[in-house]
Structures are given as structure tokens and as C-alpha cells.
C-alpha positions, 0 to 999 in steps of 0.5 A, a space after each residue: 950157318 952160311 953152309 946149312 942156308 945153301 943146303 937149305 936152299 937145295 934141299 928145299 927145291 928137292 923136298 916133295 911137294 904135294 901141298 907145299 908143307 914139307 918145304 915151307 916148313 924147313 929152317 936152318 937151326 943155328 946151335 953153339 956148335 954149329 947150325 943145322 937143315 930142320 925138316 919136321 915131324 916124322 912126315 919129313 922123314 917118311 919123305 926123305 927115306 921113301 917108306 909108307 906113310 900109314 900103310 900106303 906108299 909114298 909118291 912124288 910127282 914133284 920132289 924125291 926121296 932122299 932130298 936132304 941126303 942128296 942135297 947134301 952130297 951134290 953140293 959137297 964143292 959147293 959146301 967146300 967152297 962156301 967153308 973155305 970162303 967164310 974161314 979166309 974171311 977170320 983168318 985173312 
């Protein structure tokens, strides 16, 4: 959980923000596996691949395509280190 709040945090300063929905609606999904980042509807993800959205384009005068891949990748150190933080803490 720790992990998909940070990328959470990321990725909703990356999200577009034209009225401000895409990134108040996100949440972090905690499952029995595991947890997960939530944007939803099919809007989050015309934003996060870049496509028209009803035979328009998309634009982003704040925000960017790709924001939950890219926050993803970006913070891979950061991920790594949270992991490592939360697994010493169990087996210290």
C-alpha cells in the first residue's frame, strides 16, 4: 500500500487538469494481493494514452499523456526503496 500512495501522489501532480476531475477522482484500491493506483471511467484513460476523446484531440495545458506509466517508471528508486523500507520492518 505504502508503494501505490506514493505513485498515487505522482501521478496525480502528472494527471491533466482541465477541470480538476481526473485527479480528484483517483484512489489507491487496496486488494488481498496487493494494492493498486485507480483513475476511473474511459476518460482517465483516453488521458493517459493521449487519443481523441469524441473525434477530438486531446490537449494538456497542464498535465501530460502518460501520467500514470511515467510516474511509474520515474519513481522505480523511489518504489524500490519504499519496498525495501516496509519489508525490514517484517523481518527485522
Amino acid at each position: 500500500r505504502a508503494v501505490m500512495e506514493h505513485v498515487h501522489q505522482v501521478a496525480v501532480q502528472k494527471a491533466p487538469k482541465e477541470t480538476g476531475a481526473l485527479a480528484g477522482s483517483a484512489e489507491v484500491k487496496v486488494h488481498e494481493d496487493g494494492a493498486e493506483v485507480y483513475f476511473p471511467g474511459p476518460y482517465a484513460r483516453y488521458q493517459e494514452y493521449g487519443v481523441s476523446h469524441s473525434g477530438k484531440a486531446l490537449r494538456h495545458e497542464v498535465g501530460q499523456s502518460f501520467y500514470l506509466v511515467t510516474s511509474i517508471v520515474q519513481e522505480t528508486p523511489k518504489v524500490l526503496q519504499i519496498v525495501t523500507e516496509e519489508l525490514s520492518k517484517h523481518y527485522d
